[in-house]
HTML snippet that shows the backbone in 3Dmol.js (N, CA, C, O; Angstrom):
<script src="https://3Dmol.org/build/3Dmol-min.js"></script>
<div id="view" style="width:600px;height:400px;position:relative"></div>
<script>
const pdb = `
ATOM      1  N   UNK A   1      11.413 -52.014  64.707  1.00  0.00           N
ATOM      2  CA  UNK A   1      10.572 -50.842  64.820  1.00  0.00           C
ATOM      3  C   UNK A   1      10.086 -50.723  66.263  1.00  0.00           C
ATOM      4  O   UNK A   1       9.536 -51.652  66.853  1.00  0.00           O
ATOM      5  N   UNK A   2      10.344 -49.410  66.842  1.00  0.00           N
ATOM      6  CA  UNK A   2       9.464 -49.167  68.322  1.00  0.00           C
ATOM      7  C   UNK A   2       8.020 -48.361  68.302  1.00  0.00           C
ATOM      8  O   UNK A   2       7.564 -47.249  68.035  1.00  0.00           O
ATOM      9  N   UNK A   3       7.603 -49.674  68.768  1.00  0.00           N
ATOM     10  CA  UNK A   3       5.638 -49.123  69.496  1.00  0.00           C
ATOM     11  C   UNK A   3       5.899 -48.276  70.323  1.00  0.00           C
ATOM     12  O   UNK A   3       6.905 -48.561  70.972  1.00  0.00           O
ATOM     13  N   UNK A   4       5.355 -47.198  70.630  1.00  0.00           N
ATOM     14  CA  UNK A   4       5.099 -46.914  71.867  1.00  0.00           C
ATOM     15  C   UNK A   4       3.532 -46.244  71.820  1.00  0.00           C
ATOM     16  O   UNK A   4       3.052 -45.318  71.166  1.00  0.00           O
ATOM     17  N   UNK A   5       2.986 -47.157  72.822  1.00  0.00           N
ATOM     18  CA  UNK A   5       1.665 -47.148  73.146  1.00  0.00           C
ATOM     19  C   UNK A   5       1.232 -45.677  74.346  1.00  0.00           C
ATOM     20  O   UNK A   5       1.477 -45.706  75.552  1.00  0.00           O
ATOM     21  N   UNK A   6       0.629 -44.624  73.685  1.00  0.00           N
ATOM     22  CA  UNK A   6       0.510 -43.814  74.365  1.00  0.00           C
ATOM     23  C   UNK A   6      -0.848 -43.345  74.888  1.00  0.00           C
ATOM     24  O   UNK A   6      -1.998 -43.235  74.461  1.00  0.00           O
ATOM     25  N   UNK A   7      -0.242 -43.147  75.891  1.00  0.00           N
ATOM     26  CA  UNK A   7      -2.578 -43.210  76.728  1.00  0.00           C
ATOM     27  C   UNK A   7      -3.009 -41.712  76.694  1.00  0.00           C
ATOM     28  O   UNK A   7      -2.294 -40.754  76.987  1.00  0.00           O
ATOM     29  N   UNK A   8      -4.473 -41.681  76.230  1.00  0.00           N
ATOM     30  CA  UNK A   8      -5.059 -40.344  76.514  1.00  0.00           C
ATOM     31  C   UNK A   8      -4.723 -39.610  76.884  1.00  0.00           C
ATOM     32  O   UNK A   8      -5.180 -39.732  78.020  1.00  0.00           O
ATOM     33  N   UNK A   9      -4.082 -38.583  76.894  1.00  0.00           N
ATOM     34  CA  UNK A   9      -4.392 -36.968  77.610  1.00  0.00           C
ATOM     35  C   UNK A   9      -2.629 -37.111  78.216  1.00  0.00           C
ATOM     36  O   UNK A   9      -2.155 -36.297  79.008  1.00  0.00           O
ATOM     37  N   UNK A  10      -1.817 -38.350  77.630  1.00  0.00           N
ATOM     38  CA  UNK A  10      -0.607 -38.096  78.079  1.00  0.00           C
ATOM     39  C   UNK A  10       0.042 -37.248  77.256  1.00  0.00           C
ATOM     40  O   UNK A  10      -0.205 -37.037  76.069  1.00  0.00           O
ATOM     41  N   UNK A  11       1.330 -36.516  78.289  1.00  0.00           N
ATOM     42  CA  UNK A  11       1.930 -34.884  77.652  1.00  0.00           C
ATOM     43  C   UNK A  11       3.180 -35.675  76.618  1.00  0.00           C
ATOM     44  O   UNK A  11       3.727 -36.726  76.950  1.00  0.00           O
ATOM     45  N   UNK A  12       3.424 -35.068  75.570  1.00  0.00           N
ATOM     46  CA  UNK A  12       3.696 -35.019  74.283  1.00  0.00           C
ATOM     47  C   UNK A  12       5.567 -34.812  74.803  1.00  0.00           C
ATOM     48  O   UNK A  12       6.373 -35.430  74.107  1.00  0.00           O
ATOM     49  N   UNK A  13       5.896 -34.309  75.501  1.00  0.00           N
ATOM     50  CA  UNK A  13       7.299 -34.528  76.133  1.00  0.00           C
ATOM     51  C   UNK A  13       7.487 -35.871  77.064  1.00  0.00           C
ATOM     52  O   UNK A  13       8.551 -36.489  77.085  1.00  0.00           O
ATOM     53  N   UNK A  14       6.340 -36.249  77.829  1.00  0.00           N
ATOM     54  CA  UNK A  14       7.410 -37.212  78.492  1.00  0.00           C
ATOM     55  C   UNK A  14       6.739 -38.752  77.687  1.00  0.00           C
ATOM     56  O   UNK A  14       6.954 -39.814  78.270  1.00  0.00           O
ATOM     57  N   UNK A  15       5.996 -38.766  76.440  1.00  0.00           N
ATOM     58  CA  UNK A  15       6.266 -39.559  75.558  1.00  0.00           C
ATOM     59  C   UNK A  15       7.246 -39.586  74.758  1.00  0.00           C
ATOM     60  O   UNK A  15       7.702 -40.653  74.347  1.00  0.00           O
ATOM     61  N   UNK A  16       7.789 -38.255  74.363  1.00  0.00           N
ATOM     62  CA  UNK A  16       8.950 -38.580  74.117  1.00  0.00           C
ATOM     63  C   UNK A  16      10.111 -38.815  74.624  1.00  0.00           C
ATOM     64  O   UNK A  16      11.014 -39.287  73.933  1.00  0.00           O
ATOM     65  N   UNK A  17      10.261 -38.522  75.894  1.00  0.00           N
ATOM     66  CA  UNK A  17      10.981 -38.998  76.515  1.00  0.00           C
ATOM     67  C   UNK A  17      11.189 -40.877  76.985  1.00  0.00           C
ATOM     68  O   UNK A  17      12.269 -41.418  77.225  1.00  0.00           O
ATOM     69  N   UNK A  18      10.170 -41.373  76.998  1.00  0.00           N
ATOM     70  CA  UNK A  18       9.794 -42.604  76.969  1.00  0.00           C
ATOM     71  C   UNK A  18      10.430 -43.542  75.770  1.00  0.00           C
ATOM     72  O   UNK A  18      11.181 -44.513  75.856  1.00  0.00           O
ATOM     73  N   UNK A  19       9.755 -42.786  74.430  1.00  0.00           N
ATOM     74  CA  UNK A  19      10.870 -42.702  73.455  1.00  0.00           C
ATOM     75  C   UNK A  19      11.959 -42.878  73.108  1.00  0.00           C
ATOM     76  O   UNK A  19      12.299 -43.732  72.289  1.00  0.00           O
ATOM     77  N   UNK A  20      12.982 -41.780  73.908  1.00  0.00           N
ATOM     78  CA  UNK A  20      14.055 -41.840  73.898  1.00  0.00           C
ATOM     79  C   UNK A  20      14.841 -42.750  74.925  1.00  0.00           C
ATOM     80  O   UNK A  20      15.990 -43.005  74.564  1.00  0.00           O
ATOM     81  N   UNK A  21      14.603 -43.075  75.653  1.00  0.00           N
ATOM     82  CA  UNK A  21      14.839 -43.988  76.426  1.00  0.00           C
ATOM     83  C   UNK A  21      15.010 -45.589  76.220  1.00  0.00           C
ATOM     84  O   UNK A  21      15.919 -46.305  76.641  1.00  0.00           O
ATOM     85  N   UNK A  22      13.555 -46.040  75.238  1.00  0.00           N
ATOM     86  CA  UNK A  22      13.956 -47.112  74.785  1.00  0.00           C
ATOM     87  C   UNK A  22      14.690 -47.278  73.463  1.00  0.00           C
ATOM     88  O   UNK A  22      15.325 -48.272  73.110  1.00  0.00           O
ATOM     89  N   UNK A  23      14.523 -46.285  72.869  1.00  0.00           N
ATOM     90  CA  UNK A  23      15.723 -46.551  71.387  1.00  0.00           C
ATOM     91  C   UNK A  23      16.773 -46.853  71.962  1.00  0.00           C
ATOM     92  O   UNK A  23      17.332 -47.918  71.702  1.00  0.00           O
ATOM     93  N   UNK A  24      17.458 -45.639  73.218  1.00  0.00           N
ATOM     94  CA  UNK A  24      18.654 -45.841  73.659  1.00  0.00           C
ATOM     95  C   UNK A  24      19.221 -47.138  74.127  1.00  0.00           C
ATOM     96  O   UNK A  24      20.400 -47.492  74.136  1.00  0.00           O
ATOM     97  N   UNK A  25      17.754 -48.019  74.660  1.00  0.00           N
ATOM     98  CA  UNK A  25      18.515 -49.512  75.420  1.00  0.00           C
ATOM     99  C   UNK A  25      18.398 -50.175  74.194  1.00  0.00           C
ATOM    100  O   UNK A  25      18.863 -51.301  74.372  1.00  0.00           O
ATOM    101  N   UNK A  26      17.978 -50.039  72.931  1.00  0.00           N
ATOM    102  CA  UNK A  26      18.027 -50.897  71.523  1.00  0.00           C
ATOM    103  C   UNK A  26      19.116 -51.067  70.970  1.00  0.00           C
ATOM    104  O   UNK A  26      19.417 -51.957  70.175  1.00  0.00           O
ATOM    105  N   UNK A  27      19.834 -50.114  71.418  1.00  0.00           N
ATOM    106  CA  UNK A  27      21.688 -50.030  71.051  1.00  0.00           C
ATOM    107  C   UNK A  27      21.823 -49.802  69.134  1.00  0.00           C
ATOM    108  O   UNK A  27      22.620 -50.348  68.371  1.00  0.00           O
ATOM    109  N   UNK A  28      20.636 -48.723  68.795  1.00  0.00           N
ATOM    110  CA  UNK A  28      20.648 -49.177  67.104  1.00  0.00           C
ATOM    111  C   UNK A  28      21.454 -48.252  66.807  1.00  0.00           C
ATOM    112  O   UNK A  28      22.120 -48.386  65.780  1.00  0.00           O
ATOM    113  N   UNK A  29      21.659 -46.685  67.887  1.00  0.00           N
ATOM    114  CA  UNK A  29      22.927 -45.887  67.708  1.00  0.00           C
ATOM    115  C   UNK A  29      24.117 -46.065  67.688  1.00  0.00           C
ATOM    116  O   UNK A  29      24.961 -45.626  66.906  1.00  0.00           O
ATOM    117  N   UNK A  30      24.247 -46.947  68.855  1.00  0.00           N
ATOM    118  CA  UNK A  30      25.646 -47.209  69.028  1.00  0.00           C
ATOM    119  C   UNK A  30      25.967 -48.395  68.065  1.00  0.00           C
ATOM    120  O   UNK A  30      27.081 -48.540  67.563  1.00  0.00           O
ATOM    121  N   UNK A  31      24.830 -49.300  67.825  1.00  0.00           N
ATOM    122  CA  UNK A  31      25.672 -50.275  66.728  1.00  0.00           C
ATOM    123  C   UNK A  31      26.032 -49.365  65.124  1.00  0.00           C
ATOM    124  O   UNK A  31      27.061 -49.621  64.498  1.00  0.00           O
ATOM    125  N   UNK A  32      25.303 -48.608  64.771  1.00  0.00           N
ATOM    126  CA  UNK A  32      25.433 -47.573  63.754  1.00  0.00           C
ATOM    127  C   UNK A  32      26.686 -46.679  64.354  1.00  0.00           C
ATOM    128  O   UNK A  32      27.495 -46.609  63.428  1.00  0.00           O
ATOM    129  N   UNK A  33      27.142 -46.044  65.370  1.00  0.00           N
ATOM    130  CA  UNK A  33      28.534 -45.668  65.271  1.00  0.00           C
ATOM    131  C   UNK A  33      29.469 -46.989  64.850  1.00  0.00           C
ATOM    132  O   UNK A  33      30.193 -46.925  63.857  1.00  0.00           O
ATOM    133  N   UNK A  34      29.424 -47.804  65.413  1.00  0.00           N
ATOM    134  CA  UNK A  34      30.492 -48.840  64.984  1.00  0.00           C
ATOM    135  C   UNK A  34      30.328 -49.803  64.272  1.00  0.00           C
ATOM    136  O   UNK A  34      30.873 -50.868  64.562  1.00  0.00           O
ATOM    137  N   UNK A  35      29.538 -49.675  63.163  1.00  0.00           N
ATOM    138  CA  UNK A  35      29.837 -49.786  61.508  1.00  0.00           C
ATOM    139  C   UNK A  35      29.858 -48.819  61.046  1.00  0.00           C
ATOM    140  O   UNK A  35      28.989 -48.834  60.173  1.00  0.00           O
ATOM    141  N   UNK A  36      30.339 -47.893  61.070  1.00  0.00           N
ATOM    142  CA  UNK A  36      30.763 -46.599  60.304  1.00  0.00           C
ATOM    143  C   UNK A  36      31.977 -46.791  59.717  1.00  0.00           C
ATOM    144  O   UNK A  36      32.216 -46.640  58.519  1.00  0.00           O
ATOM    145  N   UNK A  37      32.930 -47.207  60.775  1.00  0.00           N
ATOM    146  CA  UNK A  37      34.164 -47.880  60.347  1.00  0.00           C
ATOM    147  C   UNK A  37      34.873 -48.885  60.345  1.00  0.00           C
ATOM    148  O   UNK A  37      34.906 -49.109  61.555  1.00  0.00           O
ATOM    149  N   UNK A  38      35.710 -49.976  59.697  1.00  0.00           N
ATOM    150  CA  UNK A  38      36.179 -50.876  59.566  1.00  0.00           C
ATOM    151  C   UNK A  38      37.136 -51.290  60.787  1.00  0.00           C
ATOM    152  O   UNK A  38      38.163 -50.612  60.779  1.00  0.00           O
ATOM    153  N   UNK A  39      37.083 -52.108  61.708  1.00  0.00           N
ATOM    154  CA  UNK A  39      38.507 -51.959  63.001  1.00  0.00           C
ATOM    155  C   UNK A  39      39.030 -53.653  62.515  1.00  0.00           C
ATOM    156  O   UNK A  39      38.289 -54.635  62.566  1.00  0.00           O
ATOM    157  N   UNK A  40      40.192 -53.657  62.144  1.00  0.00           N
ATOM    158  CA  UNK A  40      40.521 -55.105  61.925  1.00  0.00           C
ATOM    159  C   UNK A  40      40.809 -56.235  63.026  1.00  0.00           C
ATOM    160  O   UNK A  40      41.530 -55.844  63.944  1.00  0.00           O
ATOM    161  N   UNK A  41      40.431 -57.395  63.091  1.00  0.00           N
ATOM    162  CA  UNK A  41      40.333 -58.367  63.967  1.00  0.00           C
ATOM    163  C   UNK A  41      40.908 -58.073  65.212  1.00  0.00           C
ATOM    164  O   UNK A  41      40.446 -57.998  66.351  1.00  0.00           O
ATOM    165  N   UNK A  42      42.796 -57.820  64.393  1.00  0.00           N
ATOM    166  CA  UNK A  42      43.675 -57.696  65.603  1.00  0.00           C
ATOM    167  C   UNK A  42      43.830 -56.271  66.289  1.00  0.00           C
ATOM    168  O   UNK A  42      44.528 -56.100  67.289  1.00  0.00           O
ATOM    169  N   UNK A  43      43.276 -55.497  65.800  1.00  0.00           N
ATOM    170  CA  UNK A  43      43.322 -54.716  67.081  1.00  0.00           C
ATOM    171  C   UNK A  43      42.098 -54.523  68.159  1.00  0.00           C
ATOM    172  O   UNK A  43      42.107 -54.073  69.305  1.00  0.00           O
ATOM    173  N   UNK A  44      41.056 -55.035  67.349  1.00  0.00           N
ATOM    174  CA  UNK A  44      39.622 -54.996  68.347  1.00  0.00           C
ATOM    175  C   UNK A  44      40.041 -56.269  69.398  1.00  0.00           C
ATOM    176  O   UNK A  44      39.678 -56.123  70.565  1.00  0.00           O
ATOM    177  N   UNK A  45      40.632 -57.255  69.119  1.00  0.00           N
ATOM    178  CA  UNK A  45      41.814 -58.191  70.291  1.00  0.00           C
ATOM    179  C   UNK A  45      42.156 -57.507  71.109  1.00  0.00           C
ATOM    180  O   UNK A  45      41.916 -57.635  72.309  1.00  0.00           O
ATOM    181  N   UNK A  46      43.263 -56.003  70.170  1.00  0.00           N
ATOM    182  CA  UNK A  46      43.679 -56.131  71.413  1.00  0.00           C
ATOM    183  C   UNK A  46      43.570 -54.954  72.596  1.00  0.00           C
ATOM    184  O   UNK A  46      44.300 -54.641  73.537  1.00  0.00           O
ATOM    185  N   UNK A  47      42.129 -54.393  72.013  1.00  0.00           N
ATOM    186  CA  UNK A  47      41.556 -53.341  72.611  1.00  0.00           C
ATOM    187  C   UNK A  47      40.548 -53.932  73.839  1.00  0.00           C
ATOM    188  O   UNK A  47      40.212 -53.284  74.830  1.00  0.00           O
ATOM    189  N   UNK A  48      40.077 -55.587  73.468  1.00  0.00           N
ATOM    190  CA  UNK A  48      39.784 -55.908  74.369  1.00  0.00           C
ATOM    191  C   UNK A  48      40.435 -56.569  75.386  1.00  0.00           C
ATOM    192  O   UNK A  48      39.956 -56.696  76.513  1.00  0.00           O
ATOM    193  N   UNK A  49      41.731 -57.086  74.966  1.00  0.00           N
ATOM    194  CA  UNK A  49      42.416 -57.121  76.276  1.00  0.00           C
ATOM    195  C   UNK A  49      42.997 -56.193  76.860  1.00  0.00           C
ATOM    196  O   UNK A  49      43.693 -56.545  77.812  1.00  0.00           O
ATOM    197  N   UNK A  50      42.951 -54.859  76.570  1.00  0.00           N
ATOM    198  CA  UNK A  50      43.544 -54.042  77.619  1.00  0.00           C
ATOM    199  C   UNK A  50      42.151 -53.348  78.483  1.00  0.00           C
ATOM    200  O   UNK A  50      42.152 -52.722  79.542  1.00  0.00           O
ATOM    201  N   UNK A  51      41.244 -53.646  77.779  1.00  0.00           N
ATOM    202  CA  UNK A  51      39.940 -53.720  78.628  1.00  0.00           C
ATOM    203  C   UNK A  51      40.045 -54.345  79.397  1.00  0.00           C
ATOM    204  O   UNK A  51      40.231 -53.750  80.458  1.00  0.00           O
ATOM    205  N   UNK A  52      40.021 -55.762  79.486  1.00  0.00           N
ATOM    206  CA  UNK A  52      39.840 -56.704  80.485  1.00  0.00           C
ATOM    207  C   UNK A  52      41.042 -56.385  81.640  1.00  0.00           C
ATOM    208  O   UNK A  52      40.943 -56.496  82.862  1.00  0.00           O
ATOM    209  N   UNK A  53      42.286 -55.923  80.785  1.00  0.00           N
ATOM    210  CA  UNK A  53      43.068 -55.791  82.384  1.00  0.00           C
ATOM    211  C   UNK A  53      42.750 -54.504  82.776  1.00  0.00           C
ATOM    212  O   UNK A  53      43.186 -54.184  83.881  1.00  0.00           O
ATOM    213  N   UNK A  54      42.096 -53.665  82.160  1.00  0.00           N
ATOM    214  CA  UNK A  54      41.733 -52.268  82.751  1.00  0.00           C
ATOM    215  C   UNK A  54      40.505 -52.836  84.264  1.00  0.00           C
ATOM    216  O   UNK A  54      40.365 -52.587  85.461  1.00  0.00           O
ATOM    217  N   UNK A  55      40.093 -53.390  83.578  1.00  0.00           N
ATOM    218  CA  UNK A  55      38.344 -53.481  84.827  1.00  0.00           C
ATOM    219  C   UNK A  55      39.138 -54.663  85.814  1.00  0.00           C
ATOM    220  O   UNK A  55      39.083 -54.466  87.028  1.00  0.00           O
ATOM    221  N   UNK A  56      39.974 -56.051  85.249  1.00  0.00           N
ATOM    222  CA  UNK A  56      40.987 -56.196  86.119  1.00  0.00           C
ATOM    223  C   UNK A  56      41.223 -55.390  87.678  1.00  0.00           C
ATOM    224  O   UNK A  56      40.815 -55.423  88.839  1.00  0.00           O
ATOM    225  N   UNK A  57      42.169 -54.675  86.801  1.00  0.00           N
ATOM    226  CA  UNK A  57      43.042 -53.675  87.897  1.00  0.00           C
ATOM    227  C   UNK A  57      41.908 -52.334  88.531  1.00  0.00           C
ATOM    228  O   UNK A  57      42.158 -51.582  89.473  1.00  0.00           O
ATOM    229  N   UNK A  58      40.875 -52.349  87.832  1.00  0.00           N
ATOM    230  CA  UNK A  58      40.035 -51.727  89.130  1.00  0.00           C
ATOM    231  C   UNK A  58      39.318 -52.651  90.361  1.00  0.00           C
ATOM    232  O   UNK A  58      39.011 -52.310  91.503  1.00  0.00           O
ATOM    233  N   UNK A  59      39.191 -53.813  89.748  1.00  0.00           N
ATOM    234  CA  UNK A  59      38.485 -54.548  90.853  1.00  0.00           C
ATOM    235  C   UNK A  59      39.617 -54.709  91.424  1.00  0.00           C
ATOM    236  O   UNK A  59      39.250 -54.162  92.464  1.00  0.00           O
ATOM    237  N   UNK A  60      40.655 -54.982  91.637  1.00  0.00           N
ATOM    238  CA  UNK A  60      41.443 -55.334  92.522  1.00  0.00           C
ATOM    239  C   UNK A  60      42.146 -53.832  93.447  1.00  0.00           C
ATOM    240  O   UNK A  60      42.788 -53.932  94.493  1.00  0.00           O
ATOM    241  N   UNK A  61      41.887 -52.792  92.888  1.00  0.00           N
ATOM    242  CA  UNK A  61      41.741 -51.979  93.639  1.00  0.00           C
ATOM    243  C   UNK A  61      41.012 -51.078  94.482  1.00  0.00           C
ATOM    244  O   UNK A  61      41.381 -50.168  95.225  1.00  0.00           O
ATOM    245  N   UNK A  62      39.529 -51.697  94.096  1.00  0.00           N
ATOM    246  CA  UNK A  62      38.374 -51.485  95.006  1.00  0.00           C
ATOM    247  C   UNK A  62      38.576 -52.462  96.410  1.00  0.00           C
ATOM    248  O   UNK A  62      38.217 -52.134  97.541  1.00  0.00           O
ATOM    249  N   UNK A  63      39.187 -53.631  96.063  1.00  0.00           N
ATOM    250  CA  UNK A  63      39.337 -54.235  97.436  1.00  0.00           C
ATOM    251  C   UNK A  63      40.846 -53.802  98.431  1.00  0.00           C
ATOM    252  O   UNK A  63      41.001 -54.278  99.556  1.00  0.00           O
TER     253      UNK A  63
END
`;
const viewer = $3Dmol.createViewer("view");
viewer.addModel(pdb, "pdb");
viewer.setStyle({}, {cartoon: {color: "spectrum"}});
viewer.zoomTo();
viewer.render();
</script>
């Protein structure tokens, strides 16, 4: 559950904005998109290795 502690006479938008900001770093959206659906072992494998050579092959082309 998120507190958010709000002071006197503060405006009603950029509490919510405050709001929205920390749900977003809680990751409870994005972990709720991805249990929505089932991804089996081997391909979340091998989605992360073409990740890893994706960011790979950018660092080596930043230098």
């Amino acid at each position: 559950m998120i507190i958010m502690p709000i002071k006197e006479g503060e405006n009603i938008e950029r509490a919510l904005k405050k709001f929205k900001r920390k749900y977003e770093r809680t990751g409870v959206l994005k972990e709720l998109r991805r249990r929505q659906y089932f991804t089996k072992p081997s391909i979340a494998n091998r989605e992360a290795k073409l990740h890893a050579i994706y960011v790979e092959h950018m660092q080596k082309e930043e230098e």
